[in-house]
C-alpha angles and dihedrals in degrees: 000000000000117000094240079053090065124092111241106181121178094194121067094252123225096265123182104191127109087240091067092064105028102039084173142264083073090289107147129198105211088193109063095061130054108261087240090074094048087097095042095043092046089049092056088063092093105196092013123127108157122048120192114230123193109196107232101214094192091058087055091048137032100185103023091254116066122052138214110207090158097307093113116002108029080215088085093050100118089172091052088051089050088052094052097037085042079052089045090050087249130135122220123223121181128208118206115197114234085192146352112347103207089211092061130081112255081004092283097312117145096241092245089073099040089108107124120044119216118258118201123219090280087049086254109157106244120237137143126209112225132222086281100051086248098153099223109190111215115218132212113276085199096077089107087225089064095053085050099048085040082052088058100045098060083039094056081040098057099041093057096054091052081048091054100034094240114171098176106129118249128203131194109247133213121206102218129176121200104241126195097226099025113042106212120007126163131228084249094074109103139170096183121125092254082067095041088058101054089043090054087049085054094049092054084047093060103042079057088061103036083052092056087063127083089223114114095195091051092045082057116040101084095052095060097044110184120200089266097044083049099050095051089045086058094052096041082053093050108042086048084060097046092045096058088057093058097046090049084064097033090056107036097040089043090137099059106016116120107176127295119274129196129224133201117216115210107225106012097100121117085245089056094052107080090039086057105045085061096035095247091141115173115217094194098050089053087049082049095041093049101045086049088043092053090047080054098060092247126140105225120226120191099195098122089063134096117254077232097074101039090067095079140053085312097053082056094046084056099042087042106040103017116023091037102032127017087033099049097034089051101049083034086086093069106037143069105267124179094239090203085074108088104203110182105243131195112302107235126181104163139034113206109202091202129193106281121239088264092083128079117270095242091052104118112256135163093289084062101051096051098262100120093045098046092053102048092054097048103021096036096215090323077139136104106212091208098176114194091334119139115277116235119169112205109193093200092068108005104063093099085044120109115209121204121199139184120226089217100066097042125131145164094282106040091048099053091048093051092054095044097048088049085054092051085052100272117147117228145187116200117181093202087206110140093359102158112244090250088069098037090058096044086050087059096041095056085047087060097042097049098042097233126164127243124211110190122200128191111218116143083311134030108267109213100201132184148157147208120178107319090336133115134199109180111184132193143149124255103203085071095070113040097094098048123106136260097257093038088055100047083049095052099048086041086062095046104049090040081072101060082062086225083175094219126167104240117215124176103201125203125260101285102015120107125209119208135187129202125173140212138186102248114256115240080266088070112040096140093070125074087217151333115259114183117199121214117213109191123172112187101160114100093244124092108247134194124214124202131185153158125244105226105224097248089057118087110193102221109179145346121230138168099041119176135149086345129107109208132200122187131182136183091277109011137056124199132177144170122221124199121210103300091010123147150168143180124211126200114218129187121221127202141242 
């Protein structure tokens, strides 16, 4: 289809499908329904007990200052929707945008501030285009009006659940897209005008400051901006932004906030867009887009997508790993769960403390020393891409985790924490690289203090190992590695993570064809196993594809479930199966204390 084909609609348009109001993953659009089907439309959701509610700020405001919580259209009566879905034994979450939601039109602005369209990093004007193929521009949330009239309006909304005595929880939600070159990247991000003014008034700000002070490096430092002094002074622009925001619904919604949560949109990347325009969807690249958005942290949505392609395998990549696992174990944390249910839950073996968005692009991280590529092939997306989050170490759950850390973004704090968590039994990678001598010398110094041997292996690099109890610290330096090639780099992390006896189950999938892991504590059936791990098996490419392994002999296959468009042979010690296009299944394995 031919982009001026295509309807680009400005305006939400009046829709009557099912998809409209359910969009998936138990999201549900109160507005794009009358409020006297809410009962009828939450009863059809037949096993469900939470739904999930964004808030749509420009349905609650037409000009940005002046707000509808039921007084005019019942359609904006949010206590009205708890009752019903309270009558129908669901609870109700909201989900308030701290920036651009690629599934509304003008991104949720109310259309009196949609003054300043977002520019990408290419100055590409941002849009999405919506299960519909409604084309819905995102404006800049840096225009300062915007972040006052956004400051009222969780004011008003708050307000008005303490009013109404609403206790449903509410979370802070940011929009993210999957990006090629990026990861992770929300729909705040902007490089408009509107963005290039308030970071030159920061810039002023802070030579105010800097010339307050009797430094001369610091007086003059912002007068002679290098590329890397530029770049910090654009996150720290852009994080102080995005946490007002935050605040602004931390603070004025107290009563109800739980955390912020982001959320990952399929489809709604820049490198979607012209795909989409001409549906031209890519169902791999959606299975490949969910399973990286979930390393990520981020909660998929897959709102932006027609009801037509969710029928198939990707519709049961979304209901087993997103909608009944990553959803319900992360909003889990803040809600009243019956503990005798055991729900299987994301398979992670490893936590990668990455370089955080204040370095330079070209800074070696993980990406540049072979990581990312090495996991994806033998642990098929059994990772947490934790970026430049804190570090916490839980001995309860991590001790069959595996951390990885940089030296170049170590401080106090991290390293303390580090080498209290190795001492509690936690097993760690540090690439030393860029460790600053302080820590260098106070790394030698704990080896010495607590009398630990060093074992020390030369493989590309020189391996510093050592244990304590069932802990484990592996040093090397990643300097070392950054001119080795791909297949010397997947052999050299293959050699190193053999050693930690993780007692995973490899599997090399075809091209196209994704591997996921969930776990499960083992019932009182099935004592002899340590746990349950259930293996997904999703083709979404349009070619037939076969996948062969071997069954590790710790590992009891116990049942087979999810079968479609797949034959499957099993022996005492192989699988194989064949899996036609959208075939997939999902096997049950045992493992063993």
């Amino acid at each position: 289809m031919l982009a001026n084909e295509v309807n680009l609609s400005l305006t939400t348009p009046v829709l009557r499908d099912e998809d409209a109001v359910f969009p998936g993953e138990n999201w549900f659009f109160y507005w794009k329904t009358s409020a006297s089907l809410w009962k009828v439309k939450l009863e059809s959701l037949v096993g469900v007990n939470k739904i999930y509610v964004p808030i749509n700020w420009a349905f609650h405001s037409d000009t940005g200052d002046k707000y509808d919580f039921a007084s005019e259209r019942p359609e904006t009566d949010l206590k009205k929707l708890v009752d019903i879905a309270r009558e129908c034994a669901k609870e109700v979450i909201f989900l308030v945008p701290i920036g651009p939601c690629p599934f509304l039109t003008n991104g949720g602005l109310p259309a009196l501030l949609a003054r300043t369209p977002m520019l990408d990093e290419k100055g590409r004007v941002v849009a999405a285009v919506d299960q519909e193929g409604n084309l819905n521009k995102l404006y800049s949330f840096f225009d300062p009006r915007v972040y006052k009239a956004y400051d009222h309006f969780v004011k008003a909304l708050g307000e008005y659940f303490v009013t109404q005595g609403i206790a449903s929880d509410i979370w802070s939600m940011d929009c993210c897209q999957v990006t090629l070159d990026y990861g992770l990247v929300s729909y705040l991000k902007d490089h408009s005008h509107v963005y290039q003014q308030g970071f030159s008034r920061f810039l002023q700000n802070k030579r105010s400051e800097f010339d307050e002070s009797e430094d001369p490096e610091l007086q003059n430092s912002l007068d002679t901006l290098d590329a890397e002094t530029e770049h910090i002074l654009h996150h720290e622009f852009y994080t102080m932004i995005k946490s007002i925001y935050l605040m602004a619904s931390q603070e004025r919604m107290s009563g109800n906030w739980e955390g912020e949560v982001k959320v990952s949109f399929l489809g709604g990347g820049q490198e979607d867009f012209f795909k989409r325009i001409h549906q031209s969807d890519s169902l791999v690249q959606y299975g490949h887009d969910l399973l990286e958005g979930m390393s990520l942290n981020a909660i998929t949505s897959s709102s932006l997508i027609p009801g037509r392609l969710k029928k198939g395998v990707l519709g049961k990549m979304l209901d087993q790993l997103v909608t009944h696992s990553f959803v319900e174990k992360h909003f889990s944390k803040n809600s009243f769960e019956d503990e005798s249910v055991s729900q299987f839950a994301p398979k992670v073996y490893f936590e990668v403390y990455d370089l955080g968005p204040e370095f330079l692009p070209d800074t070696i991280g993980w990406a540049d020393l072979g990581l990312w590529d090495y996991l994806q092939k033998y642990y098929s997306w059994c990772y947490s891409d934790m970026g430049s989050n804190e570090f916490s170490f839980n001995e309860d759950s991590h001790m069959d985790r595996v951390f990885f850390f940089h030296g170049l973004n170590m401080d106090k704090g991290l390293f303390h924490n580090m080498l209290k968590a190795f001492m509690s039994g936690a097993k760690i990678i540090l690439n030393r690289a860029g460790l600053e001598r302080e820590f260098q010398k106070k790394l030698e110094a704990f080896f010495i203090e607590n009398e630990l041997d060093i074992e020390k292996v030369k493989l590309h690099t020189t391996l510093v190992n050592t244990r304590l109890g069932d802990g484990r610290l592996l040093v090397f330096n990643g300097d070392d590695l950054v001119d080795l090639d791909e297949k010397k780099a997947i052999e050299f992390w293959h050699r190193v993570i053999s050693t930690f006896d993780l007692g995973h189950l490899i599997v090399i999938p075809p091209e196209g064809v994704q591997i996921s892991w969930k776990v499960r504590s083992s019932n009182t059936q099935e004592l002899q196993f340590e746990e349950v791990r259930r293996m997904g098996i999703f083709n979404p490419s349009s070619y037939k594809k076969k996948v062969k392994f071997i069954i590790p002999s710790h590992f009891r296959l116990l049942k087979v479930v999810d079968e479609n468009k797949v034959s499957f042979q099993h022996g005492q010690k192989e699988i194989e199966c064949e899996l036609l296009p959208e075939g997939s299944l999902s096997l049950d394995f045992g493992v063993l204390v």
